[in-house]
N, C-alpha and C positions, 0 to 999 in steps of 0.2 A: 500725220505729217506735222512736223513742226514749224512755227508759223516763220516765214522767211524773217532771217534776224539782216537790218542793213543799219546804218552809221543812223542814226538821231538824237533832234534832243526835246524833241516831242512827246508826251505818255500817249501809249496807247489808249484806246476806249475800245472797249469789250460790251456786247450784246448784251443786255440783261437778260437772264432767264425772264422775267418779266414780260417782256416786248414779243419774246418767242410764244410766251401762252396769251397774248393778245393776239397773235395771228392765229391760234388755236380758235380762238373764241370767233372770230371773223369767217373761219372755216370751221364748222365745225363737224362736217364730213367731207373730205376732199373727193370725187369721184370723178372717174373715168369719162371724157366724153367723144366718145370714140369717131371719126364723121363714119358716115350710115353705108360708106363702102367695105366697113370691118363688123365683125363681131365678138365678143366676147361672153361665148356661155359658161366658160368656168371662171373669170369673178376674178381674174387677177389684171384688170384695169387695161392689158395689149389686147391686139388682133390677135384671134384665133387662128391657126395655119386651117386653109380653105379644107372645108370636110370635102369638098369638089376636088378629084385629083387633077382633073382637065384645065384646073387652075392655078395647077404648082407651076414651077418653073428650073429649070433646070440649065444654068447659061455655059457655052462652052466658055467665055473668060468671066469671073469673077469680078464685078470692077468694088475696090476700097476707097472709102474718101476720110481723112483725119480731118476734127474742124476748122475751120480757116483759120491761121497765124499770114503773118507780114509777108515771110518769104516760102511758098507753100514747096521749092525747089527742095530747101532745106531738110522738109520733112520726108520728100521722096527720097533721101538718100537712108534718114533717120529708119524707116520700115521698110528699107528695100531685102534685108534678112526676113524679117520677119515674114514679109507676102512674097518671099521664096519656101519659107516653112509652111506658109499655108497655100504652095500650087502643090507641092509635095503630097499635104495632107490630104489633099482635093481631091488632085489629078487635075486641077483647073488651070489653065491662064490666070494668072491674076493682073489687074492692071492697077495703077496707082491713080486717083482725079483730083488734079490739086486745086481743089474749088476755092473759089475768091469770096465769097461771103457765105454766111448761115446761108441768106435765102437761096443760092443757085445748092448747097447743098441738100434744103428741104427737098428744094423743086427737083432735083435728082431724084429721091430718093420716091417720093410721088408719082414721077413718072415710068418708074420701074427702069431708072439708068442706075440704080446704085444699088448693090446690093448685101456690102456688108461695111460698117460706118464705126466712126466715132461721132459724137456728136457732143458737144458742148452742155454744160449742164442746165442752161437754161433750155436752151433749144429742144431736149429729149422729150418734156412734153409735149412742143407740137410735132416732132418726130414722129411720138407712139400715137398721137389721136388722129393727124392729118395724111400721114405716111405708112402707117404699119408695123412702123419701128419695133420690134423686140429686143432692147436689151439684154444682157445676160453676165458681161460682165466691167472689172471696173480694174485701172492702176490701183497699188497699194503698197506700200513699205514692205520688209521680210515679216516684220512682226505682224503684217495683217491690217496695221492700223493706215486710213485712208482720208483723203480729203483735202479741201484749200481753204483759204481765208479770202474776203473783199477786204481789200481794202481800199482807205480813201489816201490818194497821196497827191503831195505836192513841191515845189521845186523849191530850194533854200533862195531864201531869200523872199518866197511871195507875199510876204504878207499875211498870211495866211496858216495860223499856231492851233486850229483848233476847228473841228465841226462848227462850229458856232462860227467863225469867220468866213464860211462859204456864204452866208446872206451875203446877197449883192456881188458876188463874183459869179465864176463862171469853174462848172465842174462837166467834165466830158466824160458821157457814155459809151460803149461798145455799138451796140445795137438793140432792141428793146425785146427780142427772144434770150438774152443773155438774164443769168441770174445774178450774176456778181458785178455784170456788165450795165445792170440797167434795174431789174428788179428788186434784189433783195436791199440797194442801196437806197430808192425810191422811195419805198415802206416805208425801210427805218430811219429814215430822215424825218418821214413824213411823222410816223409814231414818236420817235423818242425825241427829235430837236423840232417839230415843229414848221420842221423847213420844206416846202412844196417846190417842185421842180420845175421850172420854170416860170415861178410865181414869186419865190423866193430865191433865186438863184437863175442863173442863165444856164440851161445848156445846149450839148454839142454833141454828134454823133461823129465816133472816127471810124470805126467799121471792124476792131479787132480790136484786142487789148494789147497788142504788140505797138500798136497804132497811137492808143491812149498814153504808155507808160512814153514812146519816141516824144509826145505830144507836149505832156511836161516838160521832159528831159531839156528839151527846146524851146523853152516858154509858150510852146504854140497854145497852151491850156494850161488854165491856173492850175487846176485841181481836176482829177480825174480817180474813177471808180476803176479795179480793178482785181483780178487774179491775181493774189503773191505767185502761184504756181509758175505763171509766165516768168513774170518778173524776175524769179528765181535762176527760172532757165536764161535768160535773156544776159544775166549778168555772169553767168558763166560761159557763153558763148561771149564777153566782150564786146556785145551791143551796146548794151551801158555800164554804167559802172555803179559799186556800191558810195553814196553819198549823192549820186546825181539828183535821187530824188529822196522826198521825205515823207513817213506815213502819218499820219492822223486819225488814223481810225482801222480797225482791226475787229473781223465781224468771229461770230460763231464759225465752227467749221462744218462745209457742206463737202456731198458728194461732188468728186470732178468726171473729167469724161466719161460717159459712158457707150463702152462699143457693143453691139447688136446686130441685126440683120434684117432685112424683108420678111416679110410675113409668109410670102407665097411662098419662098424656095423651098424643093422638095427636102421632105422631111429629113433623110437620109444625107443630104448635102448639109442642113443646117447642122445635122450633130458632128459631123466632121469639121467643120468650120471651127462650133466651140471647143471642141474637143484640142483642135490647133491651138488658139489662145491658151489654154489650160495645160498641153504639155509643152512650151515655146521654153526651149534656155538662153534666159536672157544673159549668161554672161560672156565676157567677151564682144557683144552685137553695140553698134551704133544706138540700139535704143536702149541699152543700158547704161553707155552711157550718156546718151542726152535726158534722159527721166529721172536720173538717179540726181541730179539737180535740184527734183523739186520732190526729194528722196523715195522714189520708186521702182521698186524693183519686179515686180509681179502680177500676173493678171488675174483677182480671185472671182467670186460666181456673186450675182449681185439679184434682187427683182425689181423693178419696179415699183409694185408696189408698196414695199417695205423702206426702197432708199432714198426714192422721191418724195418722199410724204412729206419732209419738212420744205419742198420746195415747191411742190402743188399749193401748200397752204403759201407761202410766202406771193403767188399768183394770182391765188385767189383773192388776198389783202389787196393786190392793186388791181382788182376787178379782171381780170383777164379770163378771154374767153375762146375758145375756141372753134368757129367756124368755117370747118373746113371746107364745107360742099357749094 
């Protein structure tokens, strides 16, 4: 994806390859640490689907949850095609859960209320460790190619031309399971400027990125951390507008959502589920056109282990652990 272009007159600042093999170094085997209700004997870092069949699950409605955004109404309209193509594909009820934060979506998903997800890029690790979570696949362009950018933005006029100018102000995060939203920003503040978070700078949690970019938009926050992907989208729905706000900082590019399923559902449900995302025509649908904003148009097959890696290790740089039990 290309990185959302809006009105500045700001340079951007780009990740150094540098910074990236300091968090190599920091991490220098990222692994799986699964809590002790899961296992994994083949070695690809998810739950294993229970070798116990009395453990599967087979639900007569399906319930789906996309990750929290501002107005989650919005997105029940966005996937109301698509969780018609997949009761089709099923034979299931599917139901829509428009959950209001990461954490009621974990704790869904935990509690065996949810059963096939998006989940937010930071959040999919403690999804797969705490939850079950199997990922499988991801949005992407036609051409294949996939991913967003953090950036750091702020509102014309703050005062504020440069990463170096958040000492002593105040930069608002998403939530601290977020990666673009709280972690990957943290780090590299921390690594490449110096700057420690709430030691050098104030900050704030607003609970979504939809939240953060409103939060500038409206001076409510100097400076906030964020997904261009939203942002992208946000300005084409005429939530805001291009020039409202301003960026300063533009990270590498990471994996974004990734959708998955419960570990337990019977085997035979799960590969009809993927198999749904995998033959879905997105043209014509609601969510091609709300995705094709932050230019996306398909859903292709993803693992874990291989697309997380550069965001386990971004994790493990800000010591993060996970305790699930």
């Amino acid at each position: 994806m290309q990185p959302l272009c809006l009105s500045q007159s700001f340079s951007r600042t780009l990740i150094s390859a540098a910074v990236v093999s300091a968090f190599s170094l920091a991490a220098v085997s990222a692994s799986a640490d699964l809590s002790s209700r899961y296992v994994d004997n083949d070695g690809d870092m998810v739950a294993d689907v229970p070798s116990d069949e009395s453990q599967w699950v087979d639900p007569d409605t399906l319930v789906f949850a996309y990750t929290p955004v501002e107005d989650p109404a919005v997105y029940a309209d966005v996937w109301a095609d698509f969780l018609e193509h997949l009761s089709d594909a099923t034979g299931k009820r599917v139901q829509f859960f428009p959950v209001q934060s990461n954490a009621a979506q974990q704790e869904a998903l935990r509690a065996g209320r949810l059963h096939v997800a998006g989940f937010n890029t930071g959040g999919v690790p403690v999804a797969v460790n705490c939850g079950g979570f199997r990922p499988f696949a991801m949005m992407a362009a036609e051409d294949g190619s996939f991913g967003y950018e953090m950036e750091i933005i702020t509102y014309p006029g703050s005062g504020i031309e440069s990463v170096e100018d958040l000492a002593g102000s105040q930069l608002a995060f998403t939530s601290e399971t977020s990666n673009s939203g709280f972690r990957a920003p943290s780090a590299l503040l921390r690594s490449e400027y110096g700057l420690e978070a709430g030691e050098d700078f104030e900050t704030a949690f607003s609970g979504s990125h939809d939240n953060s970019i409103l939060g500038v938009v409206n001076k409510d926050y100097e400076a906030a951390a964020i997904a261009n992907s939203v942002g992208a989208r946000m300005i084409s729905r005429g939530v805001v507008n291009e020039g409202d706000y301003e960026i300063i900082y533009t990270s590498e590019t990471f994996p974004t959502t990734a959708y998955g399923l419960a570990n337990n559902l019977n085997p035979e449900l799960a590969e009809k589920i993927q198999d749904a995302f995998f033959s879905y025509d997105w043209e014509g649908t609601a969510l091609e056109t709300e995705f094709a904003n932050s230019g996306e148009a398909q859903f292709i097959p993803i693992t874990y282990q291989e697309n997380w890696s550069v965001i386990r290790t971004i994790a493990d740089a800000n010591g993060v652990t996970y305790d699930c039990d």
